[in-house]
C-alpha positions as CSV (number, residue, x, y, z in Angstrom):
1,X,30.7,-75.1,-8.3
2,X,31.1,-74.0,-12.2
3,X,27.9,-75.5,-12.8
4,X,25.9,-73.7,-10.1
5,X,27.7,-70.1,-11.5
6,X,26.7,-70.9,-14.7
7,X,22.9,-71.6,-14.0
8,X,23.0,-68.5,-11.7
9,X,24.2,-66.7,-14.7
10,X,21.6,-68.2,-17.1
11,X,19.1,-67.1,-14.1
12,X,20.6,-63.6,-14.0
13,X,20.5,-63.2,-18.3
14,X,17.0,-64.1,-18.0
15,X,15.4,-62.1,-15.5
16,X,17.5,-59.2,-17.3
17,X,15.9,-60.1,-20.7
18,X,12.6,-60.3,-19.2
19,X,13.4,-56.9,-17.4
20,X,14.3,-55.0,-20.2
21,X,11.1,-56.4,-22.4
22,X,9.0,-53.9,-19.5
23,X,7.8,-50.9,-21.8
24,X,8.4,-48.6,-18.5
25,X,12.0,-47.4,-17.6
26,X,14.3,-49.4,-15.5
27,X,17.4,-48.8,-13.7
28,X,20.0,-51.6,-13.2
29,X,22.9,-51.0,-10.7
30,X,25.9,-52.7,-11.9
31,X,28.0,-54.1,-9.0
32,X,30.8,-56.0,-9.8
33,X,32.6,-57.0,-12.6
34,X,30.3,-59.8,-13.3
35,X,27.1,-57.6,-13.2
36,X,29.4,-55.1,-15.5
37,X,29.8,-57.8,-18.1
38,X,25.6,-57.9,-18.3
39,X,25.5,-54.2,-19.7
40,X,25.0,-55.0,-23.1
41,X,21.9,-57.2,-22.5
42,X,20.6,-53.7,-21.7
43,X,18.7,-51.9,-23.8
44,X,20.1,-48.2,-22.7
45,X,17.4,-46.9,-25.5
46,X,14.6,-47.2,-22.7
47,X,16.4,-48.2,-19.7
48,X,19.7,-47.3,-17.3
49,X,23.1,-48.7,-16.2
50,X,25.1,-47.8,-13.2
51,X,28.6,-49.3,-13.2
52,X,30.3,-49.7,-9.8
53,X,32.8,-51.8,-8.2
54,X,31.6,-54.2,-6.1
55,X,30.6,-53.2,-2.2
56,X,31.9,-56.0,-0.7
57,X,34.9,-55.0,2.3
58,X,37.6,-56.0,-0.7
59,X,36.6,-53.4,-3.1
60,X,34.2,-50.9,-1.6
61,X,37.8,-48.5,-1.0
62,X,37.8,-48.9,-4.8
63,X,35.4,-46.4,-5.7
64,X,31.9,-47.5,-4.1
65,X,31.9,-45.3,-1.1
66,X,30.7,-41.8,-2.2
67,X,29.6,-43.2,-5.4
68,X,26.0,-42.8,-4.8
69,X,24.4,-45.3,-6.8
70,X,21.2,-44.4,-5.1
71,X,21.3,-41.2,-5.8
72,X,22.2,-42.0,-9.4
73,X,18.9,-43.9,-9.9
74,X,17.0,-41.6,-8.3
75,X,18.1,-39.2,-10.6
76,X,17.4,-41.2,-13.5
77,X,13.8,-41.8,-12.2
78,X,13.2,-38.4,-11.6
79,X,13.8,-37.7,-15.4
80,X,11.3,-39.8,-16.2
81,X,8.9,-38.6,-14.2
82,X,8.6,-41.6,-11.4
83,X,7.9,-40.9,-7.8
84,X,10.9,-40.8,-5.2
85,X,12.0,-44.0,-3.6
């Protein structure tokens, strides 16, 4: 099982990378400590983070109901002029 999480987080790095290459805006929702520990491959210069605890039953009570993450990138997409979701 290590090996398998550490190709899925080679996959995940990548398609971040290759993400944040785009010259138009993108937003990343963070879930989870291990999608929090990703932020700095982020170029916050063109693009957005949203931190949240995971949504999963265990943690959801932790902070990610009535977060709005939705909401949050919506915003975010509305400042740069992108049509609603």
């Amino acid at each position: 099982m290590p090996e398998l999480s550490k190709r899925v987080g080679e996959f995940t790095d990548s398609v971040i990378r290759s993400l944040n290459r785009r010259a138009e805006p993108v937003v990343f929702l963070l879930w989870g400590n291990f999608a929090i520990a990703k932020r700095p491959l982020i170029d916050e210069s063109r693009h957005r983070g949203f931190e949240n605890v995971h949504p999963s039953p265990l943690s959801a009570h932790r902070g990610f109901f009535g977060s709005r993450p939705f909401s949050q990138a919506e915003q975010a997409l509305d400042g740069w002029k992108w049509p609603e979701l």
